[in-house]
N, CA, C and O atoms as a MOPAC input file, in Angstrom:
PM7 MOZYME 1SCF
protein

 N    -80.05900 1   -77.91500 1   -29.70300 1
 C    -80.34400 1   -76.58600 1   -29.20600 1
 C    -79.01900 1   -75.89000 1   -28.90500 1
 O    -78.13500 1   -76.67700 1   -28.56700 1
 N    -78.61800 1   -74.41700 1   -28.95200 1
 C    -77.57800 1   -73.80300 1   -29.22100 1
 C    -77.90000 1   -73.05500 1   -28.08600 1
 O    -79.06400 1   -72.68200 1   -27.94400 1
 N    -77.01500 1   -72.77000 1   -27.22500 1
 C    -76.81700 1   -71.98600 1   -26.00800 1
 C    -75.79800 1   -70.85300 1   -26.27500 1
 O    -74.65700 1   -71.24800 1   -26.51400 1
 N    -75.97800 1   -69.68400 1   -26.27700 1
 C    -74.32200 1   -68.69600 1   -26.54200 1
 C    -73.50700 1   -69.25400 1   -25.42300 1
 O    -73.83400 1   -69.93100 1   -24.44800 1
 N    -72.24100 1   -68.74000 1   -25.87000 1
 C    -71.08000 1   -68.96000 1   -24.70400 1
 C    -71.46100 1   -67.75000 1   -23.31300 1
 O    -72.00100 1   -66.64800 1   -23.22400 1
 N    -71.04000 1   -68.39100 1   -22.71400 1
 C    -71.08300 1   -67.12000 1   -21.39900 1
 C    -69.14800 1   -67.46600 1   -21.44300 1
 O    -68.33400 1   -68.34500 1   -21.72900 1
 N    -69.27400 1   -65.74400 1   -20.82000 1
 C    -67.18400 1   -65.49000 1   -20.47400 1
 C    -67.39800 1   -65.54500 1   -19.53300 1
 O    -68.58200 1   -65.35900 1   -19.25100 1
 N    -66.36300 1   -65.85200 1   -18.32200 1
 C    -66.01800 1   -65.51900 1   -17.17200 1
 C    -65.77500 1   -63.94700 1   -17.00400 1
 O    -66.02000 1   -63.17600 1   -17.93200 1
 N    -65.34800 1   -63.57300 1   -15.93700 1
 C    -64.97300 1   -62.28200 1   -15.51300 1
 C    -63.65400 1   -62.06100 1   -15.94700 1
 O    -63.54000 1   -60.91200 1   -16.37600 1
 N    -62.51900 1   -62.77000 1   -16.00700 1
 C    -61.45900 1   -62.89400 1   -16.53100 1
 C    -61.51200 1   -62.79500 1   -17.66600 1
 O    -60.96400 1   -61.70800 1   -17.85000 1
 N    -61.84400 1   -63.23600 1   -18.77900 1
 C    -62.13900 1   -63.04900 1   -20.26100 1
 C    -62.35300 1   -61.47300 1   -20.73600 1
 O    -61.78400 1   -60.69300 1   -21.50000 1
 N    -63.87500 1   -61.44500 1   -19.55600 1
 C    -64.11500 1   -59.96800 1   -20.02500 1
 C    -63.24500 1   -58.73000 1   -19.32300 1
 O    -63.39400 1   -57.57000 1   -19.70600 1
 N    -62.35900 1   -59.08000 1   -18.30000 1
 C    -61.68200 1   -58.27100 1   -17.38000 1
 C    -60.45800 1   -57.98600 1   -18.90600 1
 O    -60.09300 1   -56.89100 1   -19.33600 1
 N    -60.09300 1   -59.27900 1   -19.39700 1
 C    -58.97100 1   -59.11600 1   -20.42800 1
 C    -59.52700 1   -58.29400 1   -22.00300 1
 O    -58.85800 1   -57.57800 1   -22.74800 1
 N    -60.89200 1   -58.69500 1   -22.12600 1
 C    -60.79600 1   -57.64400 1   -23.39500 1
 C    -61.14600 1   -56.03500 1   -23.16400 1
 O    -61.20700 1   -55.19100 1   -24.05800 1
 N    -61.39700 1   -55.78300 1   -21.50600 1
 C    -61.47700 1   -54.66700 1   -21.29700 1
 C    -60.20600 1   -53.72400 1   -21.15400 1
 O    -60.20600 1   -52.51900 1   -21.40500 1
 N    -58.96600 1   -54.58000 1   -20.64400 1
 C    -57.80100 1   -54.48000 1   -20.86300 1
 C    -57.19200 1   -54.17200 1   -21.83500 1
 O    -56.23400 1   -53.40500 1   -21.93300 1
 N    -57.90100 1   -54.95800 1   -22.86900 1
 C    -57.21600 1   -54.48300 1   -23.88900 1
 C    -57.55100 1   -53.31600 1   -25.18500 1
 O    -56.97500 1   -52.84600 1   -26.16700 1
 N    -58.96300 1   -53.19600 1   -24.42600 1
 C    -59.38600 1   -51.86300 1   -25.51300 1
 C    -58.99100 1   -50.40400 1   -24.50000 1
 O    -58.80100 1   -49.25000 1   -24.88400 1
 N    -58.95800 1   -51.00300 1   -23.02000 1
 C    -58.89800 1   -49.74100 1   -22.02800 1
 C    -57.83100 1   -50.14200 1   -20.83600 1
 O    -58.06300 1   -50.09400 1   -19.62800 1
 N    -56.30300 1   -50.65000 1   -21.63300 1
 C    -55.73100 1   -50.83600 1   -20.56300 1
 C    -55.68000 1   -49.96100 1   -18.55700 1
 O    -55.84600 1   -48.90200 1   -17.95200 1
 N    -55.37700 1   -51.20400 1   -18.40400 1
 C    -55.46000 1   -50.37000 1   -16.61400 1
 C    -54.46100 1   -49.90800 1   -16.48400 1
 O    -53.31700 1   -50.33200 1   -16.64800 1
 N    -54.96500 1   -48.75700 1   -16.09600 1
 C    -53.61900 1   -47.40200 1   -15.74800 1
 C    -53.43300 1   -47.84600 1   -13.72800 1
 O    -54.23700 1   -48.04400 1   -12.81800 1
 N    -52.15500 1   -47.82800 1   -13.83200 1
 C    -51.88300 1   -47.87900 1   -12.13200 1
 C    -51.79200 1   -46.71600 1   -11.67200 1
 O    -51.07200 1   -45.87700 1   -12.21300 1
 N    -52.39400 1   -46.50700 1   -10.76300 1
 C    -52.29800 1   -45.19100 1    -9.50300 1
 C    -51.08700 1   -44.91100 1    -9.83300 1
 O    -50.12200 1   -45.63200 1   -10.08400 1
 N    -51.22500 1   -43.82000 1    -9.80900 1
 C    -49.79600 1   -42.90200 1    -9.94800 1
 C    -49.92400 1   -42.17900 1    -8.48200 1
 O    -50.91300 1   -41.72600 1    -7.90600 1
 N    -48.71700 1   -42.23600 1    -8.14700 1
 C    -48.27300 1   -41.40700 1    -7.10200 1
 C    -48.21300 1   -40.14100 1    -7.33500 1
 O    -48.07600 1   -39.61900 1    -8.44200 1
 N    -48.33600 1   -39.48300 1    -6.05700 1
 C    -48.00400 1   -37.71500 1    -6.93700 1
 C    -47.18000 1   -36.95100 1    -6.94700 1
 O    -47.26700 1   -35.72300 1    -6.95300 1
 N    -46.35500 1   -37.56200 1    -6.95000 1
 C    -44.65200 1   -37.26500 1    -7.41700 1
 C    -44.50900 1   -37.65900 1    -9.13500 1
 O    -43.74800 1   -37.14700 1    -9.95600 1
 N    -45.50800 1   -38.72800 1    -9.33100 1
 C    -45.36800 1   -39.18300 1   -10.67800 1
 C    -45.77800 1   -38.12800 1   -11.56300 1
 O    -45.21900 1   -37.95800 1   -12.64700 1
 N    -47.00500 1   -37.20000 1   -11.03800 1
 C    -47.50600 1   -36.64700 1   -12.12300 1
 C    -46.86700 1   -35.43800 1   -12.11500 1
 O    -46.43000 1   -35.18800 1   -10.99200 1
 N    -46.68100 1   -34.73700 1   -12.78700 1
 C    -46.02400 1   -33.30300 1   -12.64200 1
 C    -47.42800 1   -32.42100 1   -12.94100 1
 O    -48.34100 1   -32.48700 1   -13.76400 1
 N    -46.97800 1   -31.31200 1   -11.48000 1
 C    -48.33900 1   -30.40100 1   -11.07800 1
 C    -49.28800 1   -30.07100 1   -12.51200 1
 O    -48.73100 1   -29.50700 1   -13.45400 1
 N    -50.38100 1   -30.36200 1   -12.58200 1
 C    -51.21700 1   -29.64100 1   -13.36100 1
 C    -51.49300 1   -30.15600 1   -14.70400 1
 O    -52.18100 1   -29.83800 1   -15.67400 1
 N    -50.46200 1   -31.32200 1   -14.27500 1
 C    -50.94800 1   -32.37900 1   -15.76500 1
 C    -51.56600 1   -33.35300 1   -15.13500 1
 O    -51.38600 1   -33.96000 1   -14.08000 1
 N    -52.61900 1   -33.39200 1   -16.31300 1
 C    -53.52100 1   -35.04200 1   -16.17900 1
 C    -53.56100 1   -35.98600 1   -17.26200 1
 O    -53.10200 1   -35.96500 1   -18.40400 1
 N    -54.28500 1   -36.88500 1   -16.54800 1
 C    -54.48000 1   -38.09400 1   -17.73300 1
 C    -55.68900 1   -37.44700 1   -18.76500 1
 O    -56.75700 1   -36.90600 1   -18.47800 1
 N    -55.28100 1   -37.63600 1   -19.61400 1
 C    -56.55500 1   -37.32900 1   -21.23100 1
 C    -57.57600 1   -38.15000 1   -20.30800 1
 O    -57.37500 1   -38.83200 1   -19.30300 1
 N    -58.83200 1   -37.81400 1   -21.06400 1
 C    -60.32200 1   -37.92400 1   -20.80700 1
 C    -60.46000 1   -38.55600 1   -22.12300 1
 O    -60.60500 1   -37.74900 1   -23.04100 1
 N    -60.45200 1   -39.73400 1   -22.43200 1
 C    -61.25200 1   -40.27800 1   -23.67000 1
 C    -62.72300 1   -40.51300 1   -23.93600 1
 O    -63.49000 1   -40.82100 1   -23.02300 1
 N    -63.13000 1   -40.35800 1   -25.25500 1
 C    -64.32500 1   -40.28700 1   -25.80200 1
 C    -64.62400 1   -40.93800 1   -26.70400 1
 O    -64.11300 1   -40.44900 1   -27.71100 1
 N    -65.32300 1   -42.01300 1   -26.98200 1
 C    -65.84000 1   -42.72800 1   -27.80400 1
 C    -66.64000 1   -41.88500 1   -28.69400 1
 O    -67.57900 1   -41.18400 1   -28.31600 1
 N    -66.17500 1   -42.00000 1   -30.02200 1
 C    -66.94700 1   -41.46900 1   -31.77700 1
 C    -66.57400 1   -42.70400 1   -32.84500 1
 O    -65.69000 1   -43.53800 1   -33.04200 1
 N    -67.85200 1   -42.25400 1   -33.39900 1
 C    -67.85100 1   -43.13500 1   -34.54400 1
 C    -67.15100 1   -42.55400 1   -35.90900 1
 O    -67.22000 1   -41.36000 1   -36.20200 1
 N    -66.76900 1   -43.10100 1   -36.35900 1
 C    -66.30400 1   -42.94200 1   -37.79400 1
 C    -66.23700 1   -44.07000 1   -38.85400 1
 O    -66.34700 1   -45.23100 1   -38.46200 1
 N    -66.03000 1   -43.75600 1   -40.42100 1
 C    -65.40500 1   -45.27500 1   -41.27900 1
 C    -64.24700 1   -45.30700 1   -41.67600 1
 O    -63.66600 1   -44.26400 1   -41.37500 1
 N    -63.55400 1   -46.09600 1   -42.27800 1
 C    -62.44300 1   -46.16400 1   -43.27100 1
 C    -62.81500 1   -47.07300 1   -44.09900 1
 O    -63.80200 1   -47.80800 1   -44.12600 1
 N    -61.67200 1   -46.91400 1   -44.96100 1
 C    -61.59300 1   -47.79600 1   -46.07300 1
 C    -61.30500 1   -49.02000 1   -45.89800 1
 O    -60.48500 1   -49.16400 1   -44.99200 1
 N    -61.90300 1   -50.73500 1   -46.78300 1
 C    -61.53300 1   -51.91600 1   -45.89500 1
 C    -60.17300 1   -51.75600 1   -46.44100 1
 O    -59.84500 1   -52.93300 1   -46.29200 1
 N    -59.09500 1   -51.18500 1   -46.97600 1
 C    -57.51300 1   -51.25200 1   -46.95000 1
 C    -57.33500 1   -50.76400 1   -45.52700 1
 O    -57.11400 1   -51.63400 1   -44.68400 1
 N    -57.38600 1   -49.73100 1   -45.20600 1
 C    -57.12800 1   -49.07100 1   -43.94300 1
 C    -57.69800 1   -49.73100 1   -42.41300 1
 O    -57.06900 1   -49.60300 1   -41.36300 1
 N    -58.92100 1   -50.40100 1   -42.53000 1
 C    -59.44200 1   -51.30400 1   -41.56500 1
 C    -58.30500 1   -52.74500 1   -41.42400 1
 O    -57.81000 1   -53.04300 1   -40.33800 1
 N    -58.12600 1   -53.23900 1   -42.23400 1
 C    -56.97000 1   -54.10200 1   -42.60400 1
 C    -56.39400 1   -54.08900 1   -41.80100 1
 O    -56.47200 1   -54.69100 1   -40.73100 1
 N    -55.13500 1   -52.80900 1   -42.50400 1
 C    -54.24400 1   -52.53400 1   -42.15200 1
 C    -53.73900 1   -52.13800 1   -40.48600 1
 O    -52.54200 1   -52.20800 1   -40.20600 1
 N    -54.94400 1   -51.65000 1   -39.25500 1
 C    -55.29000 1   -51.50700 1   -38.66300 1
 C    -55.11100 1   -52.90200 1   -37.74300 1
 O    -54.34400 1   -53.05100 1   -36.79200 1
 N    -55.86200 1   -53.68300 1   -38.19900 1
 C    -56.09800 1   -55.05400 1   -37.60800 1
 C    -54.99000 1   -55.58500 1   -37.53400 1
 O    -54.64300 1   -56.08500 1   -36.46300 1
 N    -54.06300 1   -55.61700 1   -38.77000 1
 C    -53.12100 1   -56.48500 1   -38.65100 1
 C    -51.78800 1   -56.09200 1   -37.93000 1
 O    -50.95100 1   -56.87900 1   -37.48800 1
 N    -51.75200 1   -54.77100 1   -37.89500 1
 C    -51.15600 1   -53.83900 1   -36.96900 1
 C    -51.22000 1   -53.87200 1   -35.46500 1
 O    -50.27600 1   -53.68200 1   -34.69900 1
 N    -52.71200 1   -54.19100 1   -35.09400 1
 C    -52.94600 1   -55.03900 1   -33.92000 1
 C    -52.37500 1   -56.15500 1   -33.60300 1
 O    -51.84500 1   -56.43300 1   -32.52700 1
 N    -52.48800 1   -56.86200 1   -34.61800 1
 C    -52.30800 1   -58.56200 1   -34.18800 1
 C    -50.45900 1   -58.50600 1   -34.33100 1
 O    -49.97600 1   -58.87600 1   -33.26100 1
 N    -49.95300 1   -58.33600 1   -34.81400 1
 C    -48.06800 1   -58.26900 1   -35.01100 1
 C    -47.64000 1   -57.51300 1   -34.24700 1
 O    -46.82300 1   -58.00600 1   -33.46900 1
 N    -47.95200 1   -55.96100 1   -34.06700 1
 C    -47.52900 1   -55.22600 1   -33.41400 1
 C    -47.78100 1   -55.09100 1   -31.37000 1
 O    -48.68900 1   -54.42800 1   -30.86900 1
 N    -47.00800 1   -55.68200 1   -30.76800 1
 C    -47.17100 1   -55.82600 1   -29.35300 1
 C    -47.60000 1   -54.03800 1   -28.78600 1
 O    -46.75000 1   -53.17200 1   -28.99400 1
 N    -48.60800 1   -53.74200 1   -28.26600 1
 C    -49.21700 1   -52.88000 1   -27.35000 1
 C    -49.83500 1   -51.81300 1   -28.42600 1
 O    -50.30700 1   -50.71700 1   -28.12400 1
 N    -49.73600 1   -52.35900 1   -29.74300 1
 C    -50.48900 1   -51.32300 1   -30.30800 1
 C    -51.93200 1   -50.83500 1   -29.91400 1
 O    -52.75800 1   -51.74400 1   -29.83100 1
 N    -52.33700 1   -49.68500 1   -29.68000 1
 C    -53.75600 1   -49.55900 1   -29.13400 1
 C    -53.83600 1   -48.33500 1   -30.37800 1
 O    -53.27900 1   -47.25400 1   -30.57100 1
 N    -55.14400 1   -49.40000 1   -31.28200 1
 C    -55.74900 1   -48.01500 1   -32.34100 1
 C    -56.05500 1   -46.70500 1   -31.66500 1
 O    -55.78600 1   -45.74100 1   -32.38100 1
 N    -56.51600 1   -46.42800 1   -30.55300 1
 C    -57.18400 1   -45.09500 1   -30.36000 1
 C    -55.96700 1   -44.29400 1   -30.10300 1
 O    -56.01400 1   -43.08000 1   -30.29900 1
 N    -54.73000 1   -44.93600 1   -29.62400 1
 C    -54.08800 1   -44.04700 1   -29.65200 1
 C    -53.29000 1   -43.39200 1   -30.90100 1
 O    -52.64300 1   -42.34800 1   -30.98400 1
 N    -53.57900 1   -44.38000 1   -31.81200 1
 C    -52.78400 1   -43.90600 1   -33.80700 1
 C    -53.43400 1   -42.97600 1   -33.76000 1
 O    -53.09600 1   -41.85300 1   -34.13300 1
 N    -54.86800 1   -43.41400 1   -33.11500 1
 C    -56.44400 1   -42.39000 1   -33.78400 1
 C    -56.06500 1   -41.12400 1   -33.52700 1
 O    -56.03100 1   -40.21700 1   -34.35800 1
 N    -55.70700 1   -41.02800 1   -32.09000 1
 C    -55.62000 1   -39.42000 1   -31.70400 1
 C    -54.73400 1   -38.62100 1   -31.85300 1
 O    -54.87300 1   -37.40400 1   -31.73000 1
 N    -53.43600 1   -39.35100 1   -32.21000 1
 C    -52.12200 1   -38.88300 1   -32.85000 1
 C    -52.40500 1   -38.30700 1   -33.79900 1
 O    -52.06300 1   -37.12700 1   -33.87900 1
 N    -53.14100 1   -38.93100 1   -34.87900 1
 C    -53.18100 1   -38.78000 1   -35.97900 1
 C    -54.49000 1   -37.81100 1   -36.59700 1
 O    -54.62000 1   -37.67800 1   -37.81400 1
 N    -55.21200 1   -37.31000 1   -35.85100 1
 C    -56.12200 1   -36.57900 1   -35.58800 1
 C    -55.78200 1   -34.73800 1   -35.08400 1
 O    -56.32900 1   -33.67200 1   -35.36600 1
 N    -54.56800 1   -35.14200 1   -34.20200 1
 C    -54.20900 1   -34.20400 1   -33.75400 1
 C    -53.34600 1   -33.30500 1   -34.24500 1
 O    -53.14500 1   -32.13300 1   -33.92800 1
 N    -52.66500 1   -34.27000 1   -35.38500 1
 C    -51.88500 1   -33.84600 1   -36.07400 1
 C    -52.26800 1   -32.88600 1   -37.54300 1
 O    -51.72600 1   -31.84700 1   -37.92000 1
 N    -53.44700 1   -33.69300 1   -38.20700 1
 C    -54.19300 1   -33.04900 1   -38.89200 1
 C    -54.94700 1   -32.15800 1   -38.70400 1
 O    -55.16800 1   -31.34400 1   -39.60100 1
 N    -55.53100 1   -32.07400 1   -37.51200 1
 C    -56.14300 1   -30.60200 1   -36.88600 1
 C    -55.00200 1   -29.70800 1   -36.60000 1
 O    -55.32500 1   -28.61200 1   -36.14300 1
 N    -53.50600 1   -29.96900 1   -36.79700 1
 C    -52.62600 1   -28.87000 1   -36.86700 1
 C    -52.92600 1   -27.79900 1   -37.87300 1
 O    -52.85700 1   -26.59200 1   -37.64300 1
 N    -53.44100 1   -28.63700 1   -39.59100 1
 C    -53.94200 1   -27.68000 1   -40.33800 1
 C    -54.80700 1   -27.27000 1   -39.96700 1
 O    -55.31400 1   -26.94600 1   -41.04100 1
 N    -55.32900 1   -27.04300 1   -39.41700 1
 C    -56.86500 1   -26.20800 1   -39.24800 1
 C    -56.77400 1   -25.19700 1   -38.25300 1
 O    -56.69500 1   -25.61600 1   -37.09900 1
 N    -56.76400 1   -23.90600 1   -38.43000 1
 C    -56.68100 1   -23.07100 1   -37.24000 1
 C    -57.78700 1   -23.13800 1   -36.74100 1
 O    -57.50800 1   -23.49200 1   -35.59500 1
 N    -59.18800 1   -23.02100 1   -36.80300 1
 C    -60.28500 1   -22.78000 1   -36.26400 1
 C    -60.57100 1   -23.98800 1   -35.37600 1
 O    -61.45700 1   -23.95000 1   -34.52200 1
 N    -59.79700 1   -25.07500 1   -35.59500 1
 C    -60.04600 1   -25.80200 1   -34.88500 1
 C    -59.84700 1   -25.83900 1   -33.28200 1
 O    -60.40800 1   -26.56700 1   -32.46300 1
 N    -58.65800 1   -24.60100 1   -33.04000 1
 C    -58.38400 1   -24.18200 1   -32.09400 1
 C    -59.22800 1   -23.09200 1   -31.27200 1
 O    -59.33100 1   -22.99300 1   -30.04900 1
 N    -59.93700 1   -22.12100 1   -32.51000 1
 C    -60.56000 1   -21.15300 1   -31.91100 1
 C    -61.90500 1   -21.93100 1   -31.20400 1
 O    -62.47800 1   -23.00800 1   -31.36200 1
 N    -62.04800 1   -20.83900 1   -30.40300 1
 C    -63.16200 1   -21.41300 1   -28.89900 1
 C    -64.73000 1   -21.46600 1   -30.03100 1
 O    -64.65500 1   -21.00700 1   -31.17100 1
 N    -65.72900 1   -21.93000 1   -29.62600 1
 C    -67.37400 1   -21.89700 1   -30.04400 1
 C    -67.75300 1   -21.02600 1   -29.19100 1
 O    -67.53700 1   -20.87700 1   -27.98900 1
 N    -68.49000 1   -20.33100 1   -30.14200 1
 C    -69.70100 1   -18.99900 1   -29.71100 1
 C    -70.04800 1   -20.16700 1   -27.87200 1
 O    -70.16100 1   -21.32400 1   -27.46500 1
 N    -70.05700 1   -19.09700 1   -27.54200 1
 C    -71.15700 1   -19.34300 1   -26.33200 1
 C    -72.28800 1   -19.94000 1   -26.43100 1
 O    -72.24400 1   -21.01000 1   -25.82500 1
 N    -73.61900 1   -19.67700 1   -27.07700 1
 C    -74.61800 1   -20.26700 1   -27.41300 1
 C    -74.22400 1   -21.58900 1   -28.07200 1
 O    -75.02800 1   -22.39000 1   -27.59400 1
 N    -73.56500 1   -22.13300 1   -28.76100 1
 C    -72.88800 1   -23.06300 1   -29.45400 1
 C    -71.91100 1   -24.18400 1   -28.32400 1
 O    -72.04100 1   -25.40400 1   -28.42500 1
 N    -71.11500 1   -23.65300 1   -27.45300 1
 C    -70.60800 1   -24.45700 1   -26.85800 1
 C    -71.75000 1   -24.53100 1   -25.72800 1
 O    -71.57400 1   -25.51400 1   -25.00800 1
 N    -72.83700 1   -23.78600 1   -25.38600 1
 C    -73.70800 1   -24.34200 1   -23.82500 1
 C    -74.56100 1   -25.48600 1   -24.95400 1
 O    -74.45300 1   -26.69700 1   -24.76200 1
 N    -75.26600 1   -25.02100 1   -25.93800 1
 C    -75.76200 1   -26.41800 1   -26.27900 1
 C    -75.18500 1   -27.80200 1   -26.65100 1
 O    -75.94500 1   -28.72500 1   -26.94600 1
 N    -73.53300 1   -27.98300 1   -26.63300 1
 C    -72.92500 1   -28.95800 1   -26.88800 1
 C    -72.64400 1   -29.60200 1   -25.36500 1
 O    -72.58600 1   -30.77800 1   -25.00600 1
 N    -72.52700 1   -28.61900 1   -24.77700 1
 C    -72.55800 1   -29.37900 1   -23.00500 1
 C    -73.88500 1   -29.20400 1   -23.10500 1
 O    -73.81300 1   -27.97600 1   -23.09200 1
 N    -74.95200 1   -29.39400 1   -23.18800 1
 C    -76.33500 1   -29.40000 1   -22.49600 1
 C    -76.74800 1   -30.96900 1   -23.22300 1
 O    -77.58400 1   -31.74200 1   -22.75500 1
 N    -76.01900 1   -31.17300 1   -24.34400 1
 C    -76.69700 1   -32.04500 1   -25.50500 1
 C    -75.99900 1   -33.30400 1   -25.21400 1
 O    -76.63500 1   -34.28900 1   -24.83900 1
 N    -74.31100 1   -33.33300 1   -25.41600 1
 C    -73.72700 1   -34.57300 1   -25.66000 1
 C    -73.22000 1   -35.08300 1   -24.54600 1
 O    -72.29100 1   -34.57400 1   -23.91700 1
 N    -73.94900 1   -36.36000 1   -24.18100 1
 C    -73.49200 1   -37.01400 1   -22.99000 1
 C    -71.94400 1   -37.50500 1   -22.98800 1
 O    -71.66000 1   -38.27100 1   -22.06700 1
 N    -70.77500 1   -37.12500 1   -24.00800 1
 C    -69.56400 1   -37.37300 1   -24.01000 1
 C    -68.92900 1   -36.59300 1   -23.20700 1
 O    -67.93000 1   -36.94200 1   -22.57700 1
 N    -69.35900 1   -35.67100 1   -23.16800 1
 C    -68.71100 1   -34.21200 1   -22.12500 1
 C    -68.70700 1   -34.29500 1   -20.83900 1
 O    -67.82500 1   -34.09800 1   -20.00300 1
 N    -70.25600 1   -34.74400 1   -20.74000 1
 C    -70.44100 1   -34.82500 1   -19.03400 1
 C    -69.53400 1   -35.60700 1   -18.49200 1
 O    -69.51700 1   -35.78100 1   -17.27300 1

């Protein structure tokens, strides 16, 4: 008979670490007025298995690599082409995206 593994709290304290390292209290001298920490949001997307790969193994060699942050670099950068990406949503358009997607709240 086959039982799953159970983790300790430590196990799971460490892979939470490592998809969502722990940020230490910042003092508030640290932050300069009126800046904050980003608000992250979990989305789905695919790639290609070259690019999934490449990804992984980028993880495993590379010390503190964290994909979401390539993700958003690299996201942000490509929404440089896009002007509209900047312009605001109709009103009717942005109240149903806060009324709808629990990512916002």
């Amino acid at each position: 008979m086959s039982t799953k593994p159970s983790f300790g709290n430590k196990v799971l304290a460490a892979i939470n670490d490592r998809i969502e390292p722990a940020k230490p209290v910042a003092e508030p001298a640290d932050t300069p007025a009126g800046e904050q920490e980003p608000v992250w949001v979990s989305f789905t997307t695919a790639v290609s298995k070259e690019t999934y790969m490449k990804l992984k193994q980028a993880e495993h060699w590379i010390p503190g690599f964290l994909m979401k942050e390539l993700t958003e670099a690299a996201l942000v950068k490509e929404l440089e082409n896009y002007p509209e990406a900047s312009k605001p949503l109709p009103a009717p358009v942005l109240e149903k995206l806060l009324r709808t997607s629990k990512k916002l709240r």
